[in-house]
N, C-alpha and C positions, 0 to 999 in steps of 0.2 A: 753449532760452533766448533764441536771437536773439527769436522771435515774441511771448515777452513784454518784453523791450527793445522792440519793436515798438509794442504795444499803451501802455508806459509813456510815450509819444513823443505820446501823443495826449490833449490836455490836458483835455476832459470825463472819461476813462477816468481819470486822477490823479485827479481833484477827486473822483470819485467813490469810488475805490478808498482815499485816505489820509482823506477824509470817514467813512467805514464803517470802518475800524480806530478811528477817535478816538473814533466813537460806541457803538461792542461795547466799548471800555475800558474807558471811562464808566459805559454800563451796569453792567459786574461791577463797577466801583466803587460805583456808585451801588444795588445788588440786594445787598451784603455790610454796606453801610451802614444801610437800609433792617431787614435781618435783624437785626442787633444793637439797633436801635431799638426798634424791636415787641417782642423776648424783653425787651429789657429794661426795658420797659413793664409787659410781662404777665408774665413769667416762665414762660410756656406755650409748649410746644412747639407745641399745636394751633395757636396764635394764627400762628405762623412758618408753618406748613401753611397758613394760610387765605390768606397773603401770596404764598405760589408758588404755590395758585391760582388768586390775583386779577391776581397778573405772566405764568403763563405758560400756563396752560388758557384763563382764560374769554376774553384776547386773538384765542386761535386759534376763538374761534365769534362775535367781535365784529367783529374784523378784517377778516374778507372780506366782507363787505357793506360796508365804510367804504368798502375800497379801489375797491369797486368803483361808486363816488358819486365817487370824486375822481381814478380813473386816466386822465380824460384832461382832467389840466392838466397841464401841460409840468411833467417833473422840476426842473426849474430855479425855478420859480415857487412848486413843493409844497412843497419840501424847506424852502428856508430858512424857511418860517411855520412848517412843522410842529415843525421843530428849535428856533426861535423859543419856541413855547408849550410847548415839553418844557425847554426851560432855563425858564423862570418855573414850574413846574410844581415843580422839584427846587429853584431857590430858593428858593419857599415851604415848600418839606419841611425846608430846611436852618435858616429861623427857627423856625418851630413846632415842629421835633422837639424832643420833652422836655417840652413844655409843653403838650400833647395826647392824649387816649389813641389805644389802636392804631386804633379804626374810622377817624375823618377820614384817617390816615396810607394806611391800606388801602387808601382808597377816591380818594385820591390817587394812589398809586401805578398803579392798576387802568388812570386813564384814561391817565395815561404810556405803560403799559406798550400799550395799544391805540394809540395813536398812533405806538410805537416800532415797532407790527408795521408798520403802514400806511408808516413811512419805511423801514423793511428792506426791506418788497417793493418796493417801489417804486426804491429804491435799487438790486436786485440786478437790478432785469427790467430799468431805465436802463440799467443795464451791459453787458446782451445787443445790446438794442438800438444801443447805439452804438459795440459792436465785431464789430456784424453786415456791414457794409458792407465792413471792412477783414480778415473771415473771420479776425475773430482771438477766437474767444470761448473756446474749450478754452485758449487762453495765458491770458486777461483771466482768467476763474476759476480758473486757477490763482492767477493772482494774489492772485488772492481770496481764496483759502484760506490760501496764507501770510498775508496780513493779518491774518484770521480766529484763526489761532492763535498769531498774537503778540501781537493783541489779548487773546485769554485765558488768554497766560501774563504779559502784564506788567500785564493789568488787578488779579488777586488781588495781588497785590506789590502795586501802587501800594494799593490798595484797604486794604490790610492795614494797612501801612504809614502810611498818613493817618488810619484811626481809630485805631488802638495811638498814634500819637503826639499826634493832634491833636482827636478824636473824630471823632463821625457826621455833625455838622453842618459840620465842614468838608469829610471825602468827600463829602456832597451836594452841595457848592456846586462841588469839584471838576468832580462831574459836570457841575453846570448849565453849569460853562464848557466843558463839552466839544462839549455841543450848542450853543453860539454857535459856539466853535472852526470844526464842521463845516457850520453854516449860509452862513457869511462862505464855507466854499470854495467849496461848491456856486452860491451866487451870483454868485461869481465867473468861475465858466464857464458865458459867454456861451450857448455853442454848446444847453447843457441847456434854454434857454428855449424853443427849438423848440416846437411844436403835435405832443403827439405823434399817432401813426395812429388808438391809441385811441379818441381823440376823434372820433370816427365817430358820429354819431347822438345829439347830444347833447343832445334830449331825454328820449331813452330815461329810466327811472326806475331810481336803484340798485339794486333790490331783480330787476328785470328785464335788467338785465346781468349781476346776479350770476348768475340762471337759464339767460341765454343763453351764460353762461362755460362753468357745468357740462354743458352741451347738447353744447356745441364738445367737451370733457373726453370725455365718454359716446362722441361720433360717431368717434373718432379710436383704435381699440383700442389702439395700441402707448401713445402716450401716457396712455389710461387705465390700463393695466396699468402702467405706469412708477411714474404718483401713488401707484394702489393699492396696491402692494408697497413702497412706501418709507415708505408710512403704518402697514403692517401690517410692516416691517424696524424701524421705530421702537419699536413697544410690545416688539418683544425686544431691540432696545437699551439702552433702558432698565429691563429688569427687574431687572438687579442692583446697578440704582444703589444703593438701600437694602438692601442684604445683604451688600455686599463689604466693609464692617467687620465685621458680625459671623461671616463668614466668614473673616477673617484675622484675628480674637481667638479663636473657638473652635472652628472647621475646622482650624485650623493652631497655632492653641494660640501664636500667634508675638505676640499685640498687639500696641498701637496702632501700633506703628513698622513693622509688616509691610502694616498700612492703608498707610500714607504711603508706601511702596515701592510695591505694585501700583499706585499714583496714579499715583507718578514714572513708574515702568516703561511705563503706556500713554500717556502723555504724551509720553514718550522714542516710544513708536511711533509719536504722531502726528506728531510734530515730523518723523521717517521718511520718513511716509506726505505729507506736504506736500512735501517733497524728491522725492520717487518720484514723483507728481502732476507737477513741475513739468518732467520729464524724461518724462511717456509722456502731456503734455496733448493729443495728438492722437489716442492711443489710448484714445478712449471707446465710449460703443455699451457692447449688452448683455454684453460677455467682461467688460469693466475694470468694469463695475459686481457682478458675478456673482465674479470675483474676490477685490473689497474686500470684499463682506460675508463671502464666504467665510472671509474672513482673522479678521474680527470673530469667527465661528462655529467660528474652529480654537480664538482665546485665550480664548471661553468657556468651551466642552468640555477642554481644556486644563486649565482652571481648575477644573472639574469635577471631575477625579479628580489633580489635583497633588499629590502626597504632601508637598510641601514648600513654603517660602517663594520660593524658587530657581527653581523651576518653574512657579510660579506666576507670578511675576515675570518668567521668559522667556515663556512664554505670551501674558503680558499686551502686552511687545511688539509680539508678532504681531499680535493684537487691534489695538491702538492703532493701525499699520500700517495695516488696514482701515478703521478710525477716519476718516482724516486723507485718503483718498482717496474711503471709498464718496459724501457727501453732494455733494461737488464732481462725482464722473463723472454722477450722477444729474441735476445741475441742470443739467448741460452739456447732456446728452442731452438733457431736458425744451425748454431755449430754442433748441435746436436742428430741435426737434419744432413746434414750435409757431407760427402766423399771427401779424404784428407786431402786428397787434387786438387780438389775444387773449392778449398775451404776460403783462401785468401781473396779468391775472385768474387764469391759469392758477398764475402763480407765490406769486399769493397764497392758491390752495387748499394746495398744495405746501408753504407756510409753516403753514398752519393745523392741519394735520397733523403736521406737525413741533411745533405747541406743546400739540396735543392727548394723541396716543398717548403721549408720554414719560408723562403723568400714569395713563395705563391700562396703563403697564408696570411704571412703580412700585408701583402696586397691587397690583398680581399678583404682582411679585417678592417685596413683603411677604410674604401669603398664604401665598405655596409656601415663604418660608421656614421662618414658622408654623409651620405644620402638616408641613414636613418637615425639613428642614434649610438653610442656604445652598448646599449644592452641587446641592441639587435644584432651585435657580432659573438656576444659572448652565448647569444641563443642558438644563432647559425652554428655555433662553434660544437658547443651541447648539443644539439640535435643531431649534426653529421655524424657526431663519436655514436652516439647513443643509433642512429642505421646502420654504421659501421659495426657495432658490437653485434645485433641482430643479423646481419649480414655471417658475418662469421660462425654464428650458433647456427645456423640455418645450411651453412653450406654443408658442417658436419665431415670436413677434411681432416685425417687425423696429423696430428703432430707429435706424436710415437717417437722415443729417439732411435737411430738405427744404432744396430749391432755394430760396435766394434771390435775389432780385430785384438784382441789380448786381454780382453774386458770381459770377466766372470760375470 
């Protein structure tokens, strides 16, 4: 606790840290608002489907190349335009909505949601960087992560709350003031305007950083083995996203209200797993990441053969528990691994995968429900983690963090 008292003491690391909860709020506010608009546009479920993945796949194959054209302008200079043209972006959604079909909407959304990847990365690899000096970044991400999830449990509340009473066009506008909100902080702290390291070579061409990022990625085993396993941890993460209702209506024969407990129940574990995090921040490296999914891989399998609602819903704890830990020890590790050059590039492959594989998890958890059941995806889902962790312990690649430069 003192070490993120610590980190909190250091006024770039605020700006950055209370700027990225206001803008993850926003978002689900502004992604719940966005969803009710389209369906109720088109009345199609498809049409909703075309909207998550124009928010959250085709960002993760647009987005690292942007990022890697604009990561070396000082955070401080990026953030407020970027955040700037995503509040005008959601102001315009919030006149037009209703009085447009769903294509302009989509197509609006798409380039938000591209611009939101490029201020994440850039936001979260800022944060590396400027609690690299004061060896405080296992604290900082922690911090992070509780952000992170009180950003996504008060974002559905507000979100909810503002369209049930007021409609979608004033959640949007919500939003758009969130991204001023977070712009005004980040320009506020001086110290972000800095030149970052990045900025090495700046004629180089984007499309030729992006290739010299993945070069850096390839040359470096442990850190590619890191990216890779958390890209391929993610598609079983998300495979039971689209099953685990109809696995608590007809696995369990318990309906809708036995959905909304396994929600609570892993929610409750991540809320845990954010507490556990903030108490073993320096115990990262490959045990604490091998660990957390582990945890992920007990409340799938868990969930798998749960004879009941009850057990299912402890299970799901544990899970959640995994949850709220593995994506923090992972990123810790990765900025820990990685050359201050190379920090923004790497973290925005790391992001891209993170908005890719969810979408190639949910597919496949369809599928295997399809054609077998729901407990056969949340099996599939448990077993892959549970290769993947063995996989990892076996390769025996160290995840050591490298020396820095002014770091006793």
């Amino acid at each position: 606790m003192a070490g993120i008292r610590t980190a909190l003491t250091i006024r770039e690391f605020r700006a950055l840290l209370v700027s990225y909860a206001i803008n993850r709020a926003g978002d689900v506010i502004g992604s719940l608002a966005l969803a009710v608009v389209v369906l109720g546009l088109t009345g199609s479920a498809l049409a909703t489907a075309v909207l998550f993945l124009a928010t959250q796949f085709l960002p993760g194959l647009i987005g690292p190349p942007l990022v890697a054209r604009i990561d070396r302008i000082a955070p401080g200079r990026l953030l407020p335009p970027l955040y700037l043209v995503e509040c005008v972006l959601f102001a315009l959604l919030a006149v037009i909505a209703g009085h447009v079909g769903a294509a302009p909407i989509i197509v609006l959304a798409l380039v938000d949601a591209t611009l939101a990847f490029a201020a994440r990365t850039v936001t979260r690899s800022a944060t590396a960087s400027t609690l690299v000096p004061h060896d405080l970044v296992p604290e900082g991400k922690a911090a992070f992560n509780v952000g992170l999830a009180a950003a996504m449990i008060g974002g559905p509340v507000l979100g909810g709350l503002a369209v049930a009473l007021f409609g979608s066009a004033v959640a949007l506008a919500v939003d758009a003031a969130s991204f001023l909100a977070a712009g005004v902080l980040i320009w506020r702290a001086a110290g972000l305007r800095a030149t970052p390291e990045s900025a090495a070579d700046p004629a180089a061409p984007g499309h030729g950083r992006l290739r010299e990022g993945l070069r850096y990625i390839a040359s470096h085993p442990g850190l590619r083995a890191l990216i890779a396993g958390e890209g391929i941890a993610f598609v079983f993460f998300y495979l039971v996203v689209p099953v685990t209702v109809v696995y608590a209506t007809r696995s369990l024969h318990a309906g809708a209200g036995a959905y909304a407990a396994i929600l609570a129940a892993w929610g409750v574990g991540i809320a845990l797993g954010s507490a556990v995090q903030i108490r073993l921040a320096r115990r990262v490296g490959q045990t604490m990441i091998l660990l957390s999914t582990g945890a992920v891989a007990v409340g799938y399998l868990g969930t798998a053969v749960a004879p009941t609602i009850a057990v299912a819903c402890a299970v799901s704890v544990i899970g959640g528990i995994g949850n709220g830990t593995q994506w923090v020890s992972v990123e810790t590790a990765l900025h820990q691994l990685v050359d201050e050059a190379f920090r923004t590039r790497t973290t925005a492959v790391l992001e891209a995968l993170a908005a890719i594989a969810p979408g190639v998890g949910i597919l496949l958890g369809g599928v295997l429900a399809a054609a077998f059941s729901p407990r056969a995806a949340y099996l599939v889902a448990g077993v892959g983690l549970v290769a993947l962790i063995a996989a990892g312990k076996l390769s025996r690649l160290s995840l050591a963090p490298r020396p820095e430069p002014g770091v006793a």
